[in-house]
DRENPA-3360 file (N, C-alpha, C; in nm, 2 decimals, always signed):
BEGIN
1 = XXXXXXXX = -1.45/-3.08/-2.45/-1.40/-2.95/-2.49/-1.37/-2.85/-2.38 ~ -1.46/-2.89/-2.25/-1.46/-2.79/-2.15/-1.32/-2.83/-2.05 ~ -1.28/-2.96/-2.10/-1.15/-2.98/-1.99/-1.07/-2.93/-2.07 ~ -1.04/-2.94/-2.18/-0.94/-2.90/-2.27/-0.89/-2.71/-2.27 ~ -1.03/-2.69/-2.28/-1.00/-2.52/-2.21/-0.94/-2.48/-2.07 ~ -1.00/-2.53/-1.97/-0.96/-2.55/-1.79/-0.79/-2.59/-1.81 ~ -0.75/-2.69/-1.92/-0.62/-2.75/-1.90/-0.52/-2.62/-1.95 ~ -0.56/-2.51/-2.11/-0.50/-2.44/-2.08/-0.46/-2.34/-2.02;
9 = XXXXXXXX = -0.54/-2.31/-1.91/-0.53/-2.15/-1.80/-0.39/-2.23/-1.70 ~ -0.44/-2.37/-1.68/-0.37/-2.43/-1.54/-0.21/-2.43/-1.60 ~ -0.19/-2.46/-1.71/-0.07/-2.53/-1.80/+0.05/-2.36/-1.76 ~ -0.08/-2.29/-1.83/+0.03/-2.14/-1.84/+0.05/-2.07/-1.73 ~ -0.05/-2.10/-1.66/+0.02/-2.03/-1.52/+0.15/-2.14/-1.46 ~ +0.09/-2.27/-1.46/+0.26/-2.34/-1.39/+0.35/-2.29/-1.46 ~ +0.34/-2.26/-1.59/+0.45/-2.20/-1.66/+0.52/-2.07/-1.62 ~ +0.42/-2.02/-1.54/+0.46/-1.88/-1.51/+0.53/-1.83/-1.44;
17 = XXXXXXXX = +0.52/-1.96/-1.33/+0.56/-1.96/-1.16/+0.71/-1.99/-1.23 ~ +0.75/-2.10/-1.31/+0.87/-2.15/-1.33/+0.97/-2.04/-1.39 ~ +0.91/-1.96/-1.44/+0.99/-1.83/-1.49/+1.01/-1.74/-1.43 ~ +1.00/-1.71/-1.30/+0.94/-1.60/-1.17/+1.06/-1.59/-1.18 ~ +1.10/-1.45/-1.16/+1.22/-1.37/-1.06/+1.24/-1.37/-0.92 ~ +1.33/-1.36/-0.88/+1.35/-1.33/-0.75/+1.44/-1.23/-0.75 ~ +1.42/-1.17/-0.62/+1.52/-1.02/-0.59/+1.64/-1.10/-0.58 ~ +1.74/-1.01/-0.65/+1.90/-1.08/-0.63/+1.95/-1.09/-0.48;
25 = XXXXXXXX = +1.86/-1.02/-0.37/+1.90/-1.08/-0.24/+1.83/-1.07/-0.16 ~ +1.76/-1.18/-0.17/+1.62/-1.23/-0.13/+1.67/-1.31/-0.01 ~ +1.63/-1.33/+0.14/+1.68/-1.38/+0.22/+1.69/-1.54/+0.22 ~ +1.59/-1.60/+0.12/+1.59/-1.71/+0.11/+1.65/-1.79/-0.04 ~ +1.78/-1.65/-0.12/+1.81/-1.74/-0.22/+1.97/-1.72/-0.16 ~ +2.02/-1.83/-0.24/+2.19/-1.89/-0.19/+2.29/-1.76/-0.21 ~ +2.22/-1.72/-0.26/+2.33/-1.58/-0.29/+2.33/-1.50/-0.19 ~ +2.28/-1.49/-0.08/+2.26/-1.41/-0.02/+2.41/-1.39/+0.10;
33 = XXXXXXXX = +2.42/-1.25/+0.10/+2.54/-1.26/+0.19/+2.52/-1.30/+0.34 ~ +2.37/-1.23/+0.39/+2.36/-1.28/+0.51/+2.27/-1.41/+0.52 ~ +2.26/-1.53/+0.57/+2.16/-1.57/+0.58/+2.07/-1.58/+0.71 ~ +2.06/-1.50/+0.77/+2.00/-1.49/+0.88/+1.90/-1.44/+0.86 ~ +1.78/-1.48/+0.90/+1.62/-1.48/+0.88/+1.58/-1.32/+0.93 ~ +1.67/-1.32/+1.07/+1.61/-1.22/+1.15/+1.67/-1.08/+1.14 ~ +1.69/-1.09/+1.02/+1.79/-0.95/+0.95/+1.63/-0.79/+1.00 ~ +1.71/-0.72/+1.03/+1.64/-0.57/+1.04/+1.64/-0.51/+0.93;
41 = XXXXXXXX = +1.53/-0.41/+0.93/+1.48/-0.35/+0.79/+1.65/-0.25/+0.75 ~ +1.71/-0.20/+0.84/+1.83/-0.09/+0.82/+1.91/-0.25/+0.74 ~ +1.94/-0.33/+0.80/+2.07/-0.44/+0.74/+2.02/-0.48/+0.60 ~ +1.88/-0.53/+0.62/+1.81/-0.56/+0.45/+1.87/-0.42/+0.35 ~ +1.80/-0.30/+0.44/+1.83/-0.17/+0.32/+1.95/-0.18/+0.28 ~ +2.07/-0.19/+0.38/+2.21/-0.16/+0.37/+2.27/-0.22/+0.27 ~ +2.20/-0.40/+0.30/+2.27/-0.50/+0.20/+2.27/-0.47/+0.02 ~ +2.11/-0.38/+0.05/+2.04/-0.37/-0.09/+2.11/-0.23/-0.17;
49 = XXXXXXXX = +2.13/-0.17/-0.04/+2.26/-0.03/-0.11/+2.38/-0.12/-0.16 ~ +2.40/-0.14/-0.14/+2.57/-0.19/-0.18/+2.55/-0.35/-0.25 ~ +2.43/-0.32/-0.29/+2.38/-0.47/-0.42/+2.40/-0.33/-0.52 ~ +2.31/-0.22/-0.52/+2.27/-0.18/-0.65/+2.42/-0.04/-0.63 ~ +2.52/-0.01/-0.51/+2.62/+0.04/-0.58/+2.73/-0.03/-0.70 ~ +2.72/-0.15/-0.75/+2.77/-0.21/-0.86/+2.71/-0.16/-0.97 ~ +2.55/-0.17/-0.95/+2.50/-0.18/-1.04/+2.50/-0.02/-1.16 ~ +2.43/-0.01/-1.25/+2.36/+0.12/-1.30/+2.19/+0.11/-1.24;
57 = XXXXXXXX = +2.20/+0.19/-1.17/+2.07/+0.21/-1.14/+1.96/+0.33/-1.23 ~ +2.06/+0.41/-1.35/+1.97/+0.42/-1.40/+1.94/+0.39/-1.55 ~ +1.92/+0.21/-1.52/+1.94/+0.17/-1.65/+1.79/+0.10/-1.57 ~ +1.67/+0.08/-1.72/+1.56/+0.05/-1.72/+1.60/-0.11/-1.72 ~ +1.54/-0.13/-1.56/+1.48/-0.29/-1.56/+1.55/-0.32/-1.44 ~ +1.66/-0.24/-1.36/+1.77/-0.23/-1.27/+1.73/-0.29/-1.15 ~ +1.61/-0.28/-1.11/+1.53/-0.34/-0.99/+1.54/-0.19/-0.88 ~ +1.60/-0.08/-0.90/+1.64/-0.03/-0.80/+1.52/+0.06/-0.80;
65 = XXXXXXXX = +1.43/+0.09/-0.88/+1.31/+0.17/-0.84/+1.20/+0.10/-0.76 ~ +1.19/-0.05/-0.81/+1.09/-0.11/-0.73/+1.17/-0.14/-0.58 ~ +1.27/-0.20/-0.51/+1.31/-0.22/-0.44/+1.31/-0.07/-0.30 ~ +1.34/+0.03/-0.36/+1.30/+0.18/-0.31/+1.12/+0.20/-0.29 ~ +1.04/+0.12/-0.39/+0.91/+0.13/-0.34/+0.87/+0.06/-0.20 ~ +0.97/-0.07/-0.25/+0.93/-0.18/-0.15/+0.99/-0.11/+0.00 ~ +1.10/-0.06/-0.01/+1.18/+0.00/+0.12/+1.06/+0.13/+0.21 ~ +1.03/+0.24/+0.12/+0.92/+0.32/+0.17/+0.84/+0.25/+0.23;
73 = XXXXXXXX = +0.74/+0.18/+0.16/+0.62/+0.11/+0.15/+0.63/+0.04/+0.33 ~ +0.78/-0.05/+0.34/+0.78/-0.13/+0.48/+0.82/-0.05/+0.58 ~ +0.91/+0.05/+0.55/+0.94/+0.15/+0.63/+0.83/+0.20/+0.78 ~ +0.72/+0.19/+0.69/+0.60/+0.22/+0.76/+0.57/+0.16/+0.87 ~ +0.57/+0.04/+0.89/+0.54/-0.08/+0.91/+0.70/-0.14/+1.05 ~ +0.78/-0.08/+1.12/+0.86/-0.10/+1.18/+0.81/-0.13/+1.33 ~ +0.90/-0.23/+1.38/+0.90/-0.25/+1.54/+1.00/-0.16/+1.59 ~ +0.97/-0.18/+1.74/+1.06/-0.08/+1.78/+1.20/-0.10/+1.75;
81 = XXXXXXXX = +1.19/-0.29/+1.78/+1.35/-0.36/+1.75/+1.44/-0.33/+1.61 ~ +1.33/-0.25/+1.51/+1.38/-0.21/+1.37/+1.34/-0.32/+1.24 ~ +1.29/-0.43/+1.32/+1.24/-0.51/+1.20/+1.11/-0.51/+1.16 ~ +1.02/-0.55/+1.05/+0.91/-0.55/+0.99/+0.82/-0.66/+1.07 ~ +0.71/-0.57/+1.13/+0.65/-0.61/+1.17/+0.58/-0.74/+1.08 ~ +0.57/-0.89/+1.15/+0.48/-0.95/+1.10/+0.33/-0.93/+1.06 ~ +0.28/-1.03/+0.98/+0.13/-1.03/+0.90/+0.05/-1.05/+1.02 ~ +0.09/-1.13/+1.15/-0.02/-1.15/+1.21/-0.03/-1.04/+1.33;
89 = XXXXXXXX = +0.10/-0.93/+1.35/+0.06/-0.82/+1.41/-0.05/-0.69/+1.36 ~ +0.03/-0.71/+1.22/-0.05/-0.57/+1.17/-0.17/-0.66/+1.17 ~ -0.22/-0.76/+1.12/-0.39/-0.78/+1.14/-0.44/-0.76/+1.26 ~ -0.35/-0.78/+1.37/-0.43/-0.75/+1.54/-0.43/-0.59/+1.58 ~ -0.38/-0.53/+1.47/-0.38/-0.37/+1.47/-0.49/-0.32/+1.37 ~ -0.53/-0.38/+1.27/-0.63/-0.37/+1.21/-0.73/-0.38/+1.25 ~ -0.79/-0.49/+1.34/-0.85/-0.54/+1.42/-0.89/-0.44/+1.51 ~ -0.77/-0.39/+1.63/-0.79/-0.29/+1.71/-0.84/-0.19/+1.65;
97 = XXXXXXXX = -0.81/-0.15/+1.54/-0.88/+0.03/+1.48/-1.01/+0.00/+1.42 ~ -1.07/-0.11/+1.37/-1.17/-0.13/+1.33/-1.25/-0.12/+1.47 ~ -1.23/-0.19/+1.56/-1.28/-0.20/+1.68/-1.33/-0.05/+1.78 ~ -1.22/+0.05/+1.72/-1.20/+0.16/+1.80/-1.33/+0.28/+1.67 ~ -1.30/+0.25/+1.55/-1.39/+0.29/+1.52/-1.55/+0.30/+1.50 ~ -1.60/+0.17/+1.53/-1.74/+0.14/+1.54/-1.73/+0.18/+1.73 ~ -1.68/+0.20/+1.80/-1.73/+0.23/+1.92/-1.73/+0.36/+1.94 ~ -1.63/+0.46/+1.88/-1.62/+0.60/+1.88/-1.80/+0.67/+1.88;
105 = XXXXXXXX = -1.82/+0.74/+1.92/-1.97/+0.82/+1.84/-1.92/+0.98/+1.76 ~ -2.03/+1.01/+1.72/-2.03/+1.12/+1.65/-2.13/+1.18/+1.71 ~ -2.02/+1.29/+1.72/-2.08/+1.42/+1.80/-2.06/+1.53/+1.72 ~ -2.18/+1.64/+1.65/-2.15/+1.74/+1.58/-2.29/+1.81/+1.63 ~ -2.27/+1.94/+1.55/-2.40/+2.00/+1.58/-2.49/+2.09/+1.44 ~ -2.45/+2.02/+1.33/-2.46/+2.05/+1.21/-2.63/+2.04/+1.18 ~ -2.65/+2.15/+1.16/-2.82/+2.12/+1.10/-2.79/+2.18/+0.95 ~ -2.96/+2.10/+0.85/-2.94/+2.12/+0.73/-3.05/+2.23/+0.68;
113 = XXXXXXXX = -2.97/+2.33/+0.60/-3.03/+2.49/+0.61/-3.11/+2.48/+0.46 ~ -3.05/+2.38/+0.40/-3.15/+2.38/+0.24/-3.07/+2.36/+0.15 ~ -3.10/+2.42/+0.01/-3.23/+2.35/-0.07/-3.31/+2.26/-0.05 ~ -3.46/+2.26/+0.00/-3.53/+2.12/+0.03/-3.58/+2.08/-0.07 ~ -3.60/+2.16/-0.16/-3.69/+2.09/-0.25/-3.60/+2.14/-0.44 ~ -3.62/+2.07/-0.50/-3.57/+2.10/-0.63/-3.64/+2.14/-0.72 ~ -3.57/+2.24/-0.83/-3.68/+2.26/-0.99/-3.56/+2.24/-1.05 ~ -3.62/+2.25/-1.18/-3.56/+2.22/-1.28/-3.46/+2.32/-1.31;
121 = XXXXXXXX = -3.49/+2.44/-1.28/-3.41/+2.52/-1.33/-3.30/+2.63/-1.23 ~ -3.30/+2.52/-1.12/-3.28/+2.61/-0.97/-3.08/+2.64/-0.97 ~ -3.07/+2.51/-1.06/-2.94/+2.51/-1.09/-2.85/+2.46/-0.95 ~ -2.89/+2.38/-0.90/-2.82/+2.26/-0.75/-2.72/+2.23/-0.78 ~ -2.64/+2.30/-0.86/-2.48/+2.19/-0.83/-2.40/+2.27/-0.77 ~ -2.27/+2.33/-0.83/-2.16/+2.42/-0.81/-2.23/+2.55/-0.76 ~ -2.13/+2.57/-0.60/-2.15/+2.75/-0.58/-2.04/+2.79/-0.66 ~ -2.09/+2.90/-0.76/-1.97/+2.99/-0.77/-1.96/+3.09/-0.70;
129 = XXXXXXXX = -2.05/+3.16/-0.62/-2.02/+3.30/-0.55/-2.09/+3.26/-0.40 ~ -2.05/+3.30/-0.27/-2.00/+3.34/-0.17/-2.08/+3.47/-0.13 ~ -2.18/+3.52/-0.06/-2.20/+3.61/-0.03/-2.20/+3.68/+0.12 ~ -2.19/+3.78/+0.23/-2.19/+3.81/+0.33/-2.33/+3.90/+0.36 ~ -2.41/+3.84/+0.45/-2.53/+3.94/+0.47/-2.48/+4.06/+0.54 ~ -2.60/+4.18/+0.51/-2.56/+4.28/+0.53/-2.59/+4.33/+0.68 ~ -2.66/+4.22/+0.75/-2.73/+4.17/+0.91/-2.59/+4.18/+1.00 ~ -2.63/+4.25/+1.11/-2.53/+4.22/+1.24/-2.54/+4.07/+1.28;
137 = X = -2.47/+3.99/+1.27/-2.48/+3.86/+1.24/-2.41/+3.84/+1.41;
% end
């Protein structure tokens, strides 16, 4: 009984993959006008403008809102040469700031002025009011 369950999760997912979409110009499907691997994020963008000037872009399902996420999103992420940085750079950049953070120290000079102790009825949550003492401060 317990393979017969396991066999259906495996069955529907292969099914899933066989139905998958791809971007209409995806560097690695036949359609593609360039096929050059080492296309720059401006030539990807450019190609991708004048994919969706044919199109209606504001017809639901158009690809052109996700493809605009995807473009911000990598935008971020540029070499100087203008292409997207690889997976194995940004992890040695992750790497580095993780690194840079546990060595940093903390330096403040903050001491804690109170409430030390609680009642029930002291009311510890929200300040609503702000006062100035009347002390030459």
């Amino acid at each position: 009984m317990f393979k017969k369950l396991l066999v259906l999760p495996i069955l529907l997912f292969s099914l899933s993959i066989l139905y998958a979409q791809q971007l209409p110009l995806d560097i690695s499907n036949e359609n593609t006008k360039n096929k050059n691997p080492n296309l720059t994020f401006k030539q990807v963008s450019e190609n991708y403008e004048d994919y969706f000037a044919t199109k209606d872009i504001d017809k639901k399902g158009s690809g052109y809102k996700p493809f605009k996420r995807w473009e911000y999103r990598w935008s971020q992420y540029l070499q100087e040469d203008g292409a997207i940085a690889p997976a194995e750079h940004l992890w040695q950049v992750w790497e580095q700031k993780k690194k840079m953070s546990k060595s940093a120290k903390i330096v403040s000079n903050w001491t804690d002025n109170g409430p030390f102790s609680q009642s029930s009825n002291s009311g510890q949550g929200r300040v609503n009011t702000v006062g100035k003492p009347s002390g030459n401060l």
